[in-house]
Every structure is written in C-alpha cells, then in structure tokens.
ROPA-346963 format. One record per residue: y, z, x of N, C-alpha, C in turn; residue in three letters. Coordinates in steps of 0.02 Angstrom, whole numbers, plus 32768, in hexadecimal, padded with zeros to 4 digits. Layout:
BEGIN
YZXYZXYZXALA;...
end
This chain:
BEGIN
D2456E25DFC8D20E6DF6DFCED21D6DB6DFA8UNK;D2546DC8DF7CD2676D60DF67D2386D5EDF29UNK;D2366D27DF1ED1F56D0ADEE9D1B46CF9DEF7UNK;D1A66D1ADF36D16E6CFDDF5ED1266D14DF31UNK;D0FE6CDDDF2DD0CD6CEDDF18D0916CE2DF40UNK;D0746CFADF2BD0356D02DF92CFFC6CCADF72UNK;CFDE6CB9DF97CF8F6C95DF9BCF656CC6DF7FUNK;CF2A6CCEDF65CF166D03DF52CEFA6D11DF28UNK;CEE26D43DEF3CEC06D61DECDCF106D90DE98UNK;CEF96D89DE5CCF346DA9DE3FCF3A6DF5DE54UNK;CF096E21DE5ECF156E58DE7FCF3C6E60DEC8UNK;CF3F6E2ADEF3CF5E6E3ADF2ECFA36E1ADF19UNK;CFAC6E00DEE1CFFD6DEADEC1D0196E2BDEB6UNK;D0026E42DE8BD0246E88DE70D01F6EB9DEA2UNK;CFF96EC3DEE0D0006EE8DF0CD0356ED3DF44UNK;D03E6E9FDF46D0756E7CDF71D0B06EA8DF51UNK;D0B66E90DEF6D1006EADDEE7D10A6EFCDEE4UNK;D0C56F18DEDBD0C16F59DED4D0DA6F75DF2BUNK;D0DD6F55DF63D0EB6F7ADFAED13E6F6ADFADUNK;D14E6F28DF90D1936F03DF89D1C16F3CDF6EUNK;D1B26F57DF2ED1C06F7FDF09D1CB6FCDDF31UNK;D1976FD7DF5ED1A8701CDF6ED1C07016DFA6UNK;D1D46FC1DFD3D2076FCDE001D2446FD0DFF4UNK;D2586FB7DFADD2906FC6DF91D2A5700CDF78UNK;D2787032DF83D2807074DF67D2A47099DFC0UNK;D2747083DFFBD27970A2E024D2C57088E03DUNK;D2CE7052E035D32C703EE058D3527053E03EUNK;D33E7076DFD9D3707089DFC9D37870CFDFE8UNK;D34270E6E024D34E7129E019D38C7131E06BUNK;D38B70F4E07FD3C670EBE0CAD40070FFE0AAUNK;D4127137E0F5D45C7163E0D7D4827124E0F3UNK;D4CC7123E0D8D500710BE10BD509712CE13DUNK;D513716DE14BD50E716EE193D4C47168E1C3UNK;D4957140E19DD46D7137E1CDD42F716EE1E0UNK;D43F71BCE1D1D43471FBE1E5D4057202E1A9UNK;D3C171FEE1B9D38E71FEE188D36F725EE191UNK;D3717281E149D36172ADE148D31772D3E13CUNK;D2D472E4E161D29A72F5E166D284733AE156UNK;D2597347E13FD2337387E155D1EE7376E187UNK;D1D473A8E191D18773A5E1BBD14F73B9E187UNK;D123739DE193D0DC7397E170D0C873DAE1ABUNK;D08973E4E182D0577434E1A8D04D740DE1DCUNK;D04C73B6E1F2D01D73AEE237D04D73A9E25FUNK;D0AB73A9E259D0D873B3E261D0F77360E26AUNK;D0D57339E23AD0DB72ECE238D12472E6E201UNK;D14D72C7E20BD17B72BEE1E7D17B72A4E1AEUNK;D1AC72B7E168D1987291E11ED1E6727FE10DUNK;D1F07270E0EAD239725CE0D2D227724AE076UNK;D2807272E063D280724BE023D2607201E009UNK;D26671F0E039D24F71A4E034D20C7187E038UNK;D1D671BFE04ED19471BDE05CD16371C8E00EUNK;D1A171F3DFF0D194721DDFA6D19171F5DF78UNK;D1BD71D6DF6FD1CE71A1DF44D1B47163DF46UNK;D19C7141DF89D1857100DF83D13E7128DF6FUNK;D1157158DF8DD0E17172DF7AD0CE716BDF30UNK;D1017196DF03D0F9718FDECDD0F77152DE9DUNK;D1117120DEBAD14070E8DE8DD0EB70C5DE98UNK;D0C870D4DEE3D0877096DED0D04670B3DEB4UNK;D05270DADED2CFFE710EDE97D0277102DE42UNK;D054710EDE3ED06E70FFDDF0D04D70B6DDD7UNK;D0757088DDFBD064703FDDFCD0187029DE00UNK;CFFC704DDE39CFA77034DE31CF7C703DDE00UNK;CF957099DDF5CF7B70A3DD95CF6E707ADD6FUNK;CFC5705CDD75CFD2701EDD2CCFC66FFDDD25UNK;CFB36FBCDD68CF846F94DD66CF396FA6DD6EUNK;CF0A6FE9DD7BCEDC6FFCDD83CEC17033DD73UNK;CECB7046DD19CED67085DD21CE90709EDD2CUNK;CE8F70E1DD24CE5C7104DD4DCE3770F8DDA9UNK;CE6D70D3DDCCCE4A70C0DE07CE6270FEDE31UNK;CE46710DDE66CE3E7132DE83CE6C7130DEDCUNK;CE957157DEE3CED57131DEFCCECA7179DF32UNK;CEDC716EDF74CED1718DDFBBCF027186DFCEUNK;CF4471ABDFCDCF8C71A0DFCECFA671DBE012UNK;CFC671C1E04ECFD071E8E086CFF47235E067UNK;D02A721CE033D0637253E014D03E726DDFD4UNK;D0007270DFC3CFF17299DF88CF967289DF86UNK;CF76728CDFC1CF327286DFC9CF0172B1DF9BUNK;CEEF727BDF77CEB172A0DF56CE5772A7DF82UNK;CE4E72D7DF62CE2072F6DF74CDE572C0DF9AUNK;CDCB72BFDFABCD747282DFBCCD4272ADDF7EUNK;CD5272E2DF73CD1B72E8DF27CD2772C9DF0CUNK;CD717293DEFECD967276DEB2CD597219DEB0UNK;CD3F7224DF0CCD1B71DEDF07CCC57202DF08UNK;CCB571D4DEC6CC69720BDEBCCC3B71EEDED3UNK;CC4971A1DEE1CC1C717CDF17CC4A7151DF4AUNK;CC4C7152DF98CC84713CDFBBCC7E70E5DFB8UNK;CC4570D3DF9BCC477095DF9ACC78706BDF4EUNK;CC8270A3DF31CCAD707CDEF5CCF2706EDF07UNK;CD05704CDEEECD51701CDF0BCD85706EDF00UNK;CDAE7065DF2CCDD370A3DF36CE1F7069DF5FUNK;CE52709ADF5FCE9B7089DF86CE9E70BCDFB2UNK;CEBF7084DFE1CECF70C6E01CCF2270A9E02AUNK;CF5A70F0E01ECF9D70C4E01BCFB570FBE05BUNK;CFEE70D9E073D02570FCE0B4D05870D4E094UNK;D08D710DE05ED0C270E9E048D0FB70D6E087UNK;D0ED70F2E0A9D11C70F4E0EBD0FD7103E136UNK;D0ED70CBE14CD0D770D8E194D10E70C6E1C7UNK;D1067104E1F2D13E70F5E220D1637109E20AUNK;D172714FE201D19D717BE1E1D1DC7173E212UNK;D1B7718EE24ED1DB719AE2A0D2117163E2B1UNK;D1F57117E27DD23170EEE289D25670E7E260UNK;D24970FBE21CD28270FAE1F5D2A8711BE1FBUNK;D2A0716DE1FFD2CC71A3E237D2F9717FE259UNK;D2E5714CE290D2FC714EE2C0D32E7105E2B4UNK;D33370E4E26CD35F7098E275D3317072E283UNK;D3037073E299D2C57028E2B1D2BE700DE252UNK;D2B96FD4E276D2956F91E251D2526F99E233UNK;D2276FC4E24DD1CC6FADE250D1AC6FE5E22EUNK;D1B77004E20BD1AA702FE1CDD18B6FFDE19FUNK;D1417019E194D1366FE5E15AD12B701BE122UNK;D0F96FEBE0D5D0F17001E0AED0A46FE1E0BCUNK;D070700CE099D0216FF8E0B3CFFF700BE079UNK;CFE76FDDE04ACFB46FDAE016CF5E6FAFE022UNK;CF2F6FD4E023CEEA6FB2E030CECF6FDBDFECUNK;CE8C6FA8DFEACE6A6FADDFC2CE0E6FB0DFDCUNK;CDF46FEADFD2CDB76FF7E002CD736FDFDFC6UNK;CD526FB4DFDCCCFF6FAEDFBECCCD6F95DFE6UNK;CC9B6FC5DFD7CC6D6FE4E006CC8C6FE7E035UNK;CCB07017E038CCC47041E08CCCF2701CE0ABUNK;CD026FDEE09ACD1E6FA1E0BECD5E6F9BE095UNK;CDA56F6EE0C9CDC86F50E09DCDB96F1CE08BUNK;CDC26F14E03ACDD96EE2E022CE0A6E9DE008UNK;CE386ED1E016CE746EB3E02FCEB56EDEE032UNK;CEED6EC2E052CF166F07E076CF6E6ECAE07DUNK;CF9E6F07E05ECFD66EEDE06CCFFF6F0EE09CUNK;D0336EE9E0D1D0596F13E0EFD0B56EE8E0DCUNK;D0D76F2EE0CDD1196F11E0B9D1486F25E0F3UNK;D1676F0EE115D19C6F2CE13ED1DC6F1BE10EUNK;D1F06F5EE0EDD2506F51E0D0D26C6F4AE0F7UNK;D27A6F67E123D2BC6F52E153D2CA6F13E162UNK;D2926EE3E16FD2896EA2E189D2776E5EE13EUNK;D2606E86E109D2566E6CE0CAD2186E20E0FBUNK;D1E06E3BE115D1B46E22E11FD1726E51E112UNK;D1416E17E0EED1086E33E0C8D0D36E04E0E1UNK;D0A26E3BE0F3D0546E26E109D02E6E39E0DBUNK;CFF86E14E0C7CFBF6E21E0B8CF946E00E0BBUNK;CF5B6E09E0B5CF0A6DE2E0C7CEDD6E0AE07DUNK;CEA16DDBE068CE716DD8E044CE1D6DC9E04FUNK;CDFE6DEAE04CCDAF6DDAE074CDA86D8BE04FUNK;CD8F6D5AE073CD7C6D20E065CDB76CE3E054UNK;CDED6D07E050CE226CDEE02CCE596CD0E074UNK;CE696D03E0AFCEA66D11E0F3CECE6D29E0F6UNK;CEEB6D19E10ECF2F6D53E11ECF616D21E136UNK;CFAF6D3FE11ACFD86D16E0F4D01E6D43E118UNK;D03D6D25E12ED0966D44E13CD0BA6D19E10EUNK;D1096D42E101D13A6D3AE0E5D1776D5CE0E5UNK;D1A76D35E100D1E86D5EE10CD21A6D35E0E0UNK;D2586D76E0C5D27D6D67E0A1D28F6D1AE06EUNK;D2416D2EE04BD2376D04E017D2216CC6E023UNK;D2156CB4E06ED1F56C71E076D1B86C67E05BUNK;D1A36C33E05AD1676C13E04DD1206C34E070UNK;D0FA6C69E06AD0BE6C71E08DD0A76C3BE0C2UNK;D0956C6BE100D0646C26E134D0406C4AE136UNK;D0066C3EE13CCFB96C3CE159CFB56C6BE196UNK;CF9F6CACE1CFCF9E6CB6E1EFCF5C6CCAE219UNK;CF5C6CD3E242CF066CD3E25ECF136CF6E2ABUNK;CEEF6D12E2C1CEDC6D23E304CED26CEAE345UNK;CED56CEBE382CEE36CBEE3AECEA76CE1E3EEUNK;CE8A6CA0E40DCE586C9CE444CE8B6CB9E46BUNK;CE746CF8E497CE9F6D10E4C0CEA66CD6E505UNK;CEE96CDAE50CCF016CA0E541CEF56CA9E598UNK;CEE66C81E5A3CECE6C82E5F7CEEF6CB1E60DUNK;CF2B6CB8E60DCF5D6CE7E641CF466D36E621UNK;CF176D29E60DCF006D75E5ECCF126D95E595UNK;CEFC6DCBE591CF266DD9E53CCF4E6E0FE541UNK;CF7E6E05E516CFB66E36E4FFCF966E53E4E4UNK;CFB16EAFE4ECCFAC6EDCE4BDCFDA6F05E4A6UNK;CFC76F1EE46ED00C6F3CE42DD0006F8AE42BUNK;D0276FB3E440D00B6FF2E434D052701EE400UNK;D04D7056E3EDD070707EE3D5D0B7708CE3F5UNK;D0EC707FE3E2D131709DE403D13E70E3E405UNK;D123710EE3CCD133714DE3DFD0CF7180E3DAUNK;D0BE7163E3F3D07D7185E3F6D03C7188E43CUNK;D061715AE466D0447149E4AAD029717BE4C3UNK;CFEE7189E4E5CFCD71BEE50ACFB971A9E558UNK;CF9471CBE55ECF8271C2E5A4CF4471A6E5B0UNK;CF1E71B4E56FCED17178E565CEE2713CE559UNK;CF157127E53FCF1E70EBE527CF3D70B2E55FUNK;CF6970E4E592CF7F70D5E5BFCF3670B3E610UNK;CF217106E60FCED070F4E622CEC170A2E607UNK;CEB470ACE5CFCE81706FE5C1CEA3702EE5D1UNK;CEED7032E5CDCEFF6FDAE5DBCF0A6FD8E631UNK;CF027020E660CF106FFAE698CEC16FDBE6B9UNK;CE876FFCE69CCE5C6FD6E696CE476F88E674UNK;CE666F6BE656CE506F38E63ACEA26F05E65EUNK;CE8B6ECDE667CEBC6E95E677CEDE6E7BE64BUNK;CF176EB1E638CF456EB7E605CF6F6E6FE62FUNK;CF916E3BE5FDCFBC6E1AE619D0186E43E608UNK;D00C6E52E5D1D0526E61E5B0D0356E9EE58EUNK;D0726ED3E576D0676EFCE53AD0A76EFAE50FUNK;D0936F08E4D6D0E86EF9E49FD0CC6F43E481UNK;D1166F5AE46AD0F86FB2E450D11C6F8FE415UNK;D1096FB1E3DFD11D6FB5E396D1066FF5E36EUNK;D1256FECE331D119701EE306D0EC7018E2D8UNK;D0DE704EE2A1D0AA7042E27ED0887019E26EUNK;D0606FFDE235D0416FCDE229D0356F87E251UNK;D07E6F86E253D09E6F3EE27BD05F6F33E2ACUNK;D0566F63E2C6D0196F4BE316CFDB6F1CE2F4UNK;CFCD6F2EE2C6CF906F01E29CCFB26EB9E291UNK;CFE86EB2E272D0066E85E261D0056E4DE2A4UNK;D01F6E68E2E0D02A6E44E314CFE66E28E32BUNK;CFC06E5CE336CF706E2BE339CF636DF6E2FCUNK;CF686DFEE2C2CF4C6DD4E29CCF7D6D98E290UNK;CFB96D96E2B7CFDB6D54E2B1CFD76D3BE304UNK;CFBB6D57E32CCFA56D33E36BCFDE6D38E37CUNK;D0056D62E38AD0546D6BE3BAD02B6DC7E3E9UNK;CFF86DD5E3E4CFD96DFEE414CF7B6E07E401UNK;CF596E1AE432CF1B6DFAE424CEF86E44E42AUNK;CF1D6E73E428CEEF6EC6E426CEFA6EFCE431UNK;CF016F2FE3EFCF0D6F56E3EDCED36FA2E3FBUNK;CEF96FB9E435CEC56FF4E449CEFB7031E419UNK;CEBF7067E3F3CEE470A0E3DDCEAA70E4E3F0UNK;CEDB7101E417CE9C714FE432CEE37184E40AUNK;CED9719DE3E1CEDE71D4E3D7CECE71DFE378UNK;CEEF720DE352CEF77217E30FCF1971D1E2F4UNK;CEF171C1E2B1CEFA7191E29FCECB71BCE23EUNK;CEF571A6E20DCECE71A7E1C8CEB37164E1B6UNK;CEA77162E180CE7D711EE150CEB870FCE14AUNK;CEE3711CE12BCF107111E102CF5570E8E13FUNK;CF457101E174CF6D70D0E1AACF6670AAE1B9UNK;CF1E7088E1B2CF047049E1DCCEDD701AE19DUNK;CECF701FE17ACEBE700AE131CEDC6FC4E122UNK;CF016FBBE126CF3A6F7CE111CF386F5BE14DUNK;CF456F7DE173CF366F39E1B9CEF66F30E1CBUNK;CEB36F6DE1C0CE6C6F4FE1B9CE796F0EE19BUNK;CE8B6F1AE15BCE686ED5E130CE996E9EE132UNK;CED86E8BE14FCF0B6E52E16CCEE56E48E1A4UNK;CED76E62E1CECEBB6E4EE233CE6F6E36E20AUNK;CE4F6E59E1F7CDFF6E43E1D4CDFC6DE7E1B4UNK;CE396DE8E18CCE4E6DB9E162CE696D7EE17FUNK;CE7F6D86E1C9CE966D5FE1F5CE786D50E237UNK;CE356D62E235CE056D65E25BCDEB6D92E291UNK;CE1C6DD1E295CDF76DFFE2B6CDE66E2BE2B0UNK;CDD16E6EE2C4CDBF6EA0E2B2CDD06EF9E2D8UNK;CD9B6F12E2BBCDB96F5AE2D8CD796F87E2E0UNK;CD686FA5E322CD216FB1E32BCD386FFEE35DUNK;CD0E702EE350CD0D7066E375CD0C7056E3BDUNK;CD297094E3EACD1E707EE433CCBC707CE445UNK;CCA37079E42BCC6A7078E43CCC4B703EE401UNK;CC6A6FFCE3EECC596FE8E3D7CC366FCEE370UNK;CC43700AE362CC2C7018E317CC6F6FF0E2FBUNK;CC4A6FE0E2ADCC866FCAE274CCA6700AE269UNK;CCEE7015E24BCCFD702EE222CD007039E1EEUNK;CCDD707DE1D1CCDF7071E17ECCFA70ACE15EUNK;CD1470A0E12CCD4370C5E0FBCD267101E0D1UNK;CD50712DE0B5CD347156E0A3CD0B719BE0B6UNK;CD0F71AFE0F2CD0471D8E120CD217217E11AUNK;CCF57252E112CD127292E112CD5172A2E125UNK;CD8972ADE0FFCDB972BFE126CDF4727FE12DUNK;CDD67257E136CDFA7214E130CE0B7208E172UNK;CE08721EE1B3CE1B7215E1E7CDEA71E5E20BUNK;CE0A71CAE241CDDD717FE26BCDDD718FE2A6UNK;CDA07173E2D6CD90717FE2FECDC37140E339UNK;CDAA714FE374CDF3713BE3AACDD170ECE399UNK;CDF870A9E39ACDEB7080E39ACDF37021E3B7UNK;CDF56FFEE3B5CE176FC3E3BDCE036F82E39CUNK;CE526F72E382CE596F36E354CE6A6EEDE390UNK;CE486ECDE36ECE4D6E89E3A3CE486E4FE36BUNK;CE3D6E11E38DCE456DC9E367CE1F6DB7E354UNK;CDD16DEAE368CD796DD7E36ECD6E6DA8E392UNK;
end
C-alpha cells in the first residue's frame, strides 16, 4: 500500500494499514510452485494457512487500537452473546475472501474489515494483495481507491447508462436464480468477479448492480456495504428492506447492491 494515507477519520487510517498488513501476511503465504495447500471447513468451504494468520494478525491489531472491542471474525467467530446489545459498535472481519481464488492464482482475493453501529456500517475497508489496491469508504466522509501507493481518488457510483446497466456477479458461485433474475431484467453486459471486488465495481461506477441469491455471512458483505453506501449506493433485500447487521447467526438474506 506505499505511504498512502487515506482521506478520513484516524480510525479508517489504521484500518487501512491494519488490511495492508494482513495482505502482507497472505502473499507471504504464496508457494513457489504456485500449489496452495487447504483443508475444508464443516460447510465444506475452503480455509488455508493463510486465512489463519491474516485472521489473527487483525483481531490482534483491532484489540490494540480498541481494546475491549468486540470483533466478528469469519476464522475465529465469536459468539452474538459476546454483543449484549446489537446496537453497540461491533467488527465484522473476512481475513480472506475469495479463498477459491487464491487457491486458484487469481488476483481478486481480498482482505475485508467493517465496522458496524446501530446495525449499520460505519465504515469498511477492502484490500486486494495481489493487486496492492485498497478501497475504502466512511459514512459522511466517501469512498476512496488506491493502487500501488498512488495518491487516493474520490470514487462514487454512476446513473446507469442508456444502453442499459452492467451487472457483477460471483465467478465461482453462480446459480440458477441468479441466472433467472438477469434474463429477466435488460441486462446490457455482465462482468463475473471474485469476492468483495463485486461491491467495489459498483461503487466506482465500472458496473451498476450487483444481484446475490444464495449464502452470503455479515462478515462477507460488510466492507463493501459501507464502500458502495459511501459511494452512493446501496444494498436492499429482494423484497426491498435495508440491511442490518447483527442478526442471529450472522447470515443475510438473498439481496441486491446497486448505485441507488
């Protein structure tokens, strides 16, 4: 990430370096031959050395700048008893989203730190190591890109364009509802990507909507809630409702992110 220092609030500084930090943990974990080694989680979702370690390195780090805060971590999830009212500021982290592409040599593996009050993000970082480009957004303050140490720009969502809107869906998670739903709507284009990234692409106006129908946690969509929010759009149940945080279980209902 360079010397880059973000626009911002000093908490989304130190959370910038705190995702920086655990993408450096995750490249150190690339074999030379390339041949990344996994086990399976009970939901038979893939984890890697590398999931362990950035895990640890930011619940460590958020402590230190926050101690006693209350941290919702994909690789070491604490309880929803540990939040005794869901409206008190809480973290929701995915040291590694897009496991499936780091496995696989892809680029689009991020690192995903948000910060939840009242139910909502507050603000949310996304790091891609491979690419050493960093997103994040802040309620009231926007949402901000930066690659390999440049200078932050400004980023925002885009009036979907006459010829219709692009949409961003999952590379390794596509179904047959999701499929359903775009041959209904006057899709112009679709771009598939990996984790987080799909938020990212809406909130810099290079795609204008993301449909997601299947399993999805807090802790996956959290960081690009509050970057797409921060950049003017949002993320609303298929039937319309906000999304809000903190929910039994931590799991989300089927949804879609757009430019608003």
């Amino acid at each position: 990430m360079g010397s880059l220092v973000p626009t911002g609030s000093t908490l989304i500084h130190q959370v910038c370096s705190i995702a920086a930090e655990a993408g450096a943990i995750i490249n150190s974990f690339v074999p030379i031959s390339g041949v990344v080694e996994y086990d399976l989680k009970h939901d038979m979702s893939p984890v890697t050395k590398a999931d362990k370690a950035a895990n640890d390195h930011i619940v460590t780090a958020l402590k230190r700048i926050q101690p006693g805060a209350v941290i919702v971590a994909e690789e070491s999830v604490e309880s929803m008893e540990a939040i005794k009212n869901v409206s008190e500021p809480f973290w929701l982290v995915d040291p590694l989203d897009g496991t499936k592409e780091f496995i696989a040599g892809r680029d689009e593996f991020t690192v995903n730190i948000a910060l939840i009050v009242h139910r909502k993000p507050q603000l949310g970082v996304i790091y891609l190591p491979a690419q050493d480009c960093i997103y994040w957004g802040e309620n009231g303050v926007g949402a901000f890109r930066a690659s390999g140490g440049e200078n932050p720009i400004q980023i925002s969502t885009r009036p979907i364009p006459p010829a219709g809107p692009t949409a961003v869906g999952s590379r390794s998670h596509s179904n047959a509802a999701t499929e359903e739903w775009l041959s209904q709507k006057k899709i112009r284009d679709f771009q598939a990507a990996g984790s987080s990234l799909k938020f990212c692409k809406v909130a810099e106006g290079s795609a204008d909507i993301y449909p997601r129908f299947g399993r999805t946690m807090e802790w996956d969509i959290a960081a690009g809630h509050a970057i797409l929010a921060a950049a003017g759009g949002r993320i609303r149940t298929i039937t319309g409702e906000r999304l809000r945080y903190g929910k039994p279980g931590f799991e989300n209902p089927n949804f879609l992110a757009d430019g608003g």
